[in-house]
C-alpha positions in Angstrom: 98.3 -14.6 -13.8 100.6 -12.0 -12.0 98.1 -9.2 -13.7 95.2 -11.1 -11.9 96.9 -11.5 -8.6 94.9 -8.3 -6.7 91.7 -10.0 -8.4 93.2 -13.3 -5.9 94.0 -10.9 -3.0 90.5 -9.3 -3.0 88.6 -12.3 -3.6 90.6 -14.0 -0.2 89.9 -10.8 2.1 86.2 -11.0 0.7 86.2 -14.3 1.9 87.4 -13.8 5.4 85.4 -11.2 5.8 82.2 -13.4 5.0 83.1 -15.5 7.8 83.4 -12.8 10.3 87.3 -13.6 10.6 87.8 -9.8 10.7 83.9 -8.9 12.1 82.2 -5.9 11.3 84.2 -2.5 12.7 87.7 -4.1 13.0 90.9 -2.6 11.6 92.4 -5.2 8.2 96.0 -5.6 8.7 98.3 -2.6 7.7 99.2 -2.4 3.7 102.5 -3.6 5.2 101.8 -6.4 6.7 99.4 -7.6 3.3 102.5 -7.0 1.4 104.2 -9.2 3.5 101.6 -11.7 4.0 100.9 -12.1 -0.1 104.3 -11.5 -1.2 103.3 -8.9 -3.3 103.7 -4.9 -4.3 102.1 -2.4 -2.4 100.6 -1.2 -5.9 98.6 -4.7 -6.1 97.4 -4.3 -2.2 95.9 -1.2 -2.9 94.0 -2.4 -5.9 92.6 -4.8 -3.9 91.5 -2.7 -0.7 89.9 0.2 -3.2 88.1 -2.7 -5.1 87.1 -3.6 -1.3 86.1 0.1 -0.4 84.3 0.2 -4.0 82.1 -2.9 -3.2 81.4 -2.1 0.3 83.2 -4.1 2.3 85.7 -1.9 3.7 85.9 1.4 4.5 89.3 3.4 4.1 90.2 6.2 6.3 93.0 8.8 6.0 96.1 8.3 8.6 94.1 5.5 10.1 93.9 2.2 8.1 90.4 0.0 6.5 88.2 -0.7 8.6 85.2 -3.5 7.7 81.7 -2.8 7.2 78.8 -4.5 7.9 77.7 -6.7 5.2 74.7 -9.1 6.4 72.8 -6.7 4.5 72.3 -6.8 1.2 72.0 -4.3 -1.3 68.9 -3.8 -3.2 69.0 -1.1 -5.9 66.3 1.7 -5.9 66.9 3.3 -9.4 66.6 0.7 -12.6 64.4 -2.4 -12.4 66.1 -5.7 -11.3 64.7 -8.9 -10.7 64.9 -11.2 -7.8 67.0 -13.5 -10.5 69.0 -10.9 -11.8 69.8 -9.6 -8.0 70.4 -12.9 -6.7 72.8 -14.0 -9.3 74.9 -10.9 -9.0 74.8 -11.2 -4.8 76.0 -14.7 -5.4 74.1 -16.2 -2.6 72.4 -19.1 -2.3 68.4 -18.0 -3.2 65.0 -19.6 -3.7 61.4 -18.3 -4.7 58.6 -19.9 -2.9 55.2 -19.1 -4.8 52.4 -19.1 -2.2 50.1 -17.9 -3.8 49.1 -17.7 -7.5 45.5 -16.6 -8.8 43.6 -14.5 -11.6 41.1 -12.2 -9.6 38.8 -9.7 -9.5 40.5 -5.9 -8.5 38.9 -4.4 -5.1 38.7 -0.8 -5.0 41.9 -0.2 -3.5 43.6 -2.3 -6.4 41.8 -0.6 -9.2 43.0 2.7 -7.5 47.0 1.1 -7.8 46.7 -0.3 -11.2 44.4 2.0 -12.5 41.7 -0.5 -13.9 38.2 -1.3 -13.4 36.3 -3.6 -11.1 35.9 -5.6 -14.4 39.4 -6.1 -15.2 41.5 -9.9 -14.5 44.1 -9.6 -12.4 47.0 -11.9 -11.7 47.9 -12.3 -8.1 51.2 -13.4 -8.0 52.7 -14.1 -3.7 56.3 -15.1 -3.4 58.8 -15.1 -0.3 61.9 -14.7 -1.4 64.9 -17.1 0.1 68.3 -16.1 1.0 70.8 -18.1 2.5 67.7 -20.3 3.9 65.9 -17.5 5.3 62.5 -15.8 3.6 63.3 -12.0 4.1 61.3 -10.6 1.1 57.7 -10.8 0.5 56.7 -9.8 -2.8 53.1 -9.2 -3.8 52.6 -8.9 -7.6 49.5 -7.5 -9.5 49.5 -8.2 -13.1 47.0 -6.8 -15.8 45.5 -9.7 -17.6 45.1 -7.4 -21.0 48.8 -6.9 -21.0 49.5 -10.2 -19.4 47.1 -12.7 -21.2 48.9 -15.8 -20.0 51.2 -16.8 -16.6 51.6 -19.8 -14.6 52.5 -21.0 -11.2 56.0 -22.4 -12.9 56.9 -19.1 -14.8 56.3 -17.4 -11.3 58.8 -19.6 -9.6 61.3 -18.8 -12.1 61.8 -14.8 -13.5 58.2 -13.6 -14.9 60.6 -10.8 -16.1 62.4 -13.1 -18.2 59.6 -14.1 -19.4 57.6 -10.9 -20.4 60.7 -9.6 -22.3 62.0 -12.6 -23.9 58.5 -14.7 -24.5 55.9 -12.4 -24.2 58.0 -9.8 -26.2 57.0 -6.5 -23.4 59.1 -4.1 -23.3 59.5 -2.7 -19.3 60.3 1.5 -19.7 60.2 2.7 -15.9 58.7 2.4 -12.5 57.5 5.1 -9.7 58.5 3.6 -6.0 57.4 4.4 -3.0 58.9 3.2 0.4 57.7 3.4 4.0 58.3 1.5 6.9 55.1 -0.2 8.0 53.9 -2.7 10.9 53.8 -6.5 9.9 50.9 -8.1 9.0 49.6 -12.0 8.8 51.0 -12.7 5.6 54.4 -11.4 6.5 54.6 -13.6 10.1 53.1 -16.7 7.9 55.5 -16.2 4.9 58.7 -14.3 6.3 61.2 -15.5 8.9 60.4 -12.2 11.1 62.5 -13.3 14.1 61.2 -10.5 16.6 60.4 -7.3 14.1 57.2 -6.0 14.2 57.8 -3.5 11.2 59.1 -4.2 7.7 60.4 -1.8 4.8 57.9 -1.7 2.1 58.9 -0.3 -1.5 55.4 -0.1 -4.0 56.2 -0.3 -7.9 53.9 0.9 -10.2 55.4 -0.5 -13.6 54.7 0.7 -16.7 55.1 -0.2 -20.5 57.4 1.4 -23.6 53.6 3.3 -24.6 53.7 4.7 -21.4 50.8 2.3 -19.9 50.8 1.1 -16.3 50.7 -2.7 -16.4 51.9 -4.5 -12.9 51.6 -3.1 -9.2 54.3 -4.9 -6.5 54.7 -4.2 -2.9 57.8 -5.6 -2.4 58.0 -6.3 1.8 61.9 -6.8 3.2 63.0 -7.7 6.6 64.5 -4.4 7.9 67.8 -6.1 9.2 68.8 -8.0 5.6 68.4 -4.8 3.1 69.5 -1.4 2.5 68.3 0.7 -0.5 71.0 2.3 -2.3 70.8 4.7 -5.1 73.6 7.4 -7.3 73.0 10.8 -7.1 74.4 13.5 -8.8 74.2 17.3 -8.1 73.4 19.3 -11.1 76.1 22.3 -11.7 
């Protein structure tokens, strides 16, 4: 218990922090006064702030104290492939997926050029806005090939299709190229998203490809610009 007790601390400040009881820019008490407060070493107060500065929450500044950060967004990684399931379940909030649309079609020219297929290709047209905390703030629109996806259904699309292409249809996902851009709404994002008054929206395109190298699914993947930020690890080469 007593090794677990910072995992307590941070977990309470997390909390309070949720619920705007220290809002966004505001100084956290002094390490003192937590010490004080949780009847606890200074040693287990500053595991818990650097686990909050580690995660985002706070941000530590020399001779000055932490200071909270804005967290209403939520962080969407650009690097590796993660799934609105997978993403959800590690933000911990509350999510749902609302298919509205879900149809094998016909590519236009435009979609051939993204997928790299032919007019006479199938393609599955997956829609789905993307619920958090009771607002739709993504819009994702999914291209499927049919060839490499023979078989999908509206209830595998409310679900993870990700889930289900690894562990049913037995695909193995390599890598994606992404593209992002900030462009103007359009109808589908008013009639799907809960816009409030934006009139642009962060795009990211995914061109998704096999193990062999093939390119199998396009996504535009359409987020509310004040719910998301894109964050990715960089290293500089030496």
């Amino acid at each position: 218990m007593k090794e677990n007790k910072f995992m307590q601390i941070y977990e309470e400040l997390v909390e309070n922090i949720k619920q705007k009881r220290w809002p966004p820019h505001t100084k956290l008490p002094s390490e003192n006064e937590l010490v004080v407060a949780y009847h606890t070493s200074r040693e287990t107060i500053r595991k818990a702030l650097n686990l909050l500065s580690q995660n985002g929450y706070i941000q530590k500044i020399k001779g000055k104290g932490s200071y909270v950060l804005e967290v209403s967004r939520f962080d969407f990684p650009i690097s590796g492939l993660v799934s609105f399931k997978e993403m959800a379940e590690k933000l911990g909030h509350e999510s749902r997926t609302v298919v509205e649309d879900f149809e094998l079609i016909k590519p236009d020219s435009e979609l051939c050029t993204q997928l790299n297929s032919t007019s006479r290709d199938s393609i599955w047209k997956v829609v789905r806005a993307r619920e958090i905390d009771g607002e739709k703030i993504i819009l994702d629109k999914d291209f499927f090939l049919q060839k490499k996806v023979p078989y999908l259904t509206r209830e595998i699309c409310e679900g993870s299709i990700y889930e289900y292409l690894e562990k049913e249809v037995g695909l193995s996902i390599s890598f994606a190229k992404k593209e992002i851009s900030v462009d103007e709404v359009t109808e589908d994002d008013e009639r799907y998203l809960d816009l409030k008054d934006y009139t642009h929206i962060v795009v990211v395109r995914n061109y998704v490809y096999l193990n062999d190298a093939s390119l199998f699914q396009y996504t535009e993947s359409r987020h509310r610009l004040d719910k998301f930020r894109f964050v990715d690890f960089a290293r500089r080469g030496i």
